[in-house]
N, C-alpha and C positions, 0 to 999 in steps of 0.2 A: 617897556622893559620885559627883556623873556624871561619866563619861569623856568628853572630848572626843574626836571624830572627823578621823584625818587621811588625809579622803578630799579631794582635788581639786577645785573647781570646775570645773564640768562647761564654761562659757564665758570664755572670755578677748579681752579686747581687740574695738575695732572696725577694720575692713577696707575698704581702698578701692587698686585695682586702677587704677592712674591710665594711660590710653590717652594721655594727652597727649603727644606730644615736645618740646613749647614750655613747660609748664607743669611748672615744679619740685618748686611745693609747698612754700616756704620756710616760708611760714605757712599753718595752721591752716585749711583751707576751712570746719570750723564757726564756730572760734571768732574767728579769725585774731592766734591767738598765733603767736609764730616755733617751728618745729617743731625739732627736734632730729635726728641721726644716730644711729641702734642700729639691732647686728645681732641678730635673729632669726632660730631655726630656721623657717621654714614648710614646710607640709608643702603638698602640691601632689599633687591626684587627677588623673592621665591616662588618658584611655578609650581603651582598654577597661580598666578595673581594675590603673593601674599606679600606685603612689603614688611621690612622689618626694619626700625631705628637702631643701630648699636654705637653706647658712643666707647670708641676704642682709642685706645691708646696705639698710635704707629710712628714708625721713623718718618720724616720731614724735612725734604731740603730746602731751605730758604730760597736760594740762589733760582732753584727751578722749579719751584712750587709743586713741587713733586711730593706727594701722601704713599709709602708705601705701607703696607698692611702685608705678618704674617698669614697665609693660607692656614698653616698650622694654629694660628691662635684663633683663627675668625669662625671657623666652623665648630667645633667643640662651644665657643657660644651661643650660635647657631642651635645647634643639638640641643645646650642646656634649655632656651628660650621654650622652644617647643614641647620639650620635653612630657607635659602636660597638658599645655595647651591644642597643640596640634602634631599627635607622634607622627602622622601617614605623611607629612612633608619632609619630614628630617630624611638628608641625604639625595632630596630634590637637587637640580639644576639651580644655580644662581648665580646674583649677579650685581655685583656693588656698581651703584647706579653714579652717585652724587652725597652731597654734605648737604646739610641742612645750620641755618644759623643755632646757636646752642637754644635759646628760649624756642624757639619751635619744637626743637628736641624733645625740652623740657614739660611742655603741654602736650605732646603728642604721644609722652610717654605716662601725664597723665590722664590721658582721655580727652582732653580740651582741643586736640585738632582731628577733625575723621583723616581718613587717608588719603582724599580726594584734596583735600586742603595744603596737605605735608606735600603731595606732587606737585603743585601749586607753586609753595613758598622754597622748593630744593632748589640747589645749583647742580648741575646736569657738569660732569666732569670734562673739561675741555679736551681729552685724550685719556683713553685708557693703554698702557704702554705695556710692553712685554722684553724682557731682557736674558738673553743666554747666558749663564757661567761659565767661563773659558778658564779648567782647572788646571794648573800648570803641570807637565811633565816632565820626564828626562827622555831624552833620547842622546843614544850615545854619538860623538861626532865622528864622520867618514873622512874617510883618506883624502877625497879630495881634497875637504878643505883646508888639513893639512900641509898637502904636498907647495913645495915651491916651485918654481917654473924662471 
């Protein structure tokens, strides 16, 4: 009889890093279902080689497994994290990697996993995505496409 394997999927979820501050993301930029509220651990790589766990609260479309995360909310935690611990990275390059299941979170936020272990045990995000806002305008209409014929 075969054994079934209970190794991990090596990818999880899609990823989009929303810069917008006008843009919420209630709905779904693929699909545009209404997205949902859940917290996630994500894990977050700072250069030079600092990882950082934050677990955040972001919008979540069911439908397309899609995790977006404000820009505007993620850094000012960022900032606060270090604050003390380490000022000379804040305002570093970075870079939301993957999730991590929540008790790895949980131990790695108590010291119970090194960082070497949390890379280990993350889900590496199946796509990281990027989306334009296409703001509506007026333009007024031209003659042509009045005119009759």
């Amino acid at each position: 009889m075969a054994k079934l394997s209970a190794t991990k999927p090596e990818r999880k979820h899609f990823f989009f890093l929303n810069p917008y501050d006008d843009a919420a993301f209630t709905r779904c930029p693929k699909c545009q279902t209404k997205t949902k509220l859940r917290k996630f651990p994500l894990v977050i790589h700072i250069e030079p080689g600092q990882l950082l766990l934050l677990n955040k609260i972001c919008r979540y479309c069911t439908s397309c497994d899609l995790i977006i995360a404000k820009k505007s909310e993620v850094e000012p935690l960022m900032a606060a994290r270090f604050e003390r611990l380490n000022p000379e990275i804040i305002g570093n390059d970075y870079l939301v990697i993957g999730v991590v299941d929540r008790k790895d979170w949980r131990e790695g936020k108590q010291g119970k996993r090194p960082q070497g272990e949390i890379v280990e045990r993350m889900f590496m995000f199946k796509d990281v995505l990027t989306f334009e806002l296409l703001y509506p305008n007026w333009c007024p209409d031209t003659e042509d496409q009045h005119s009759t014929k």
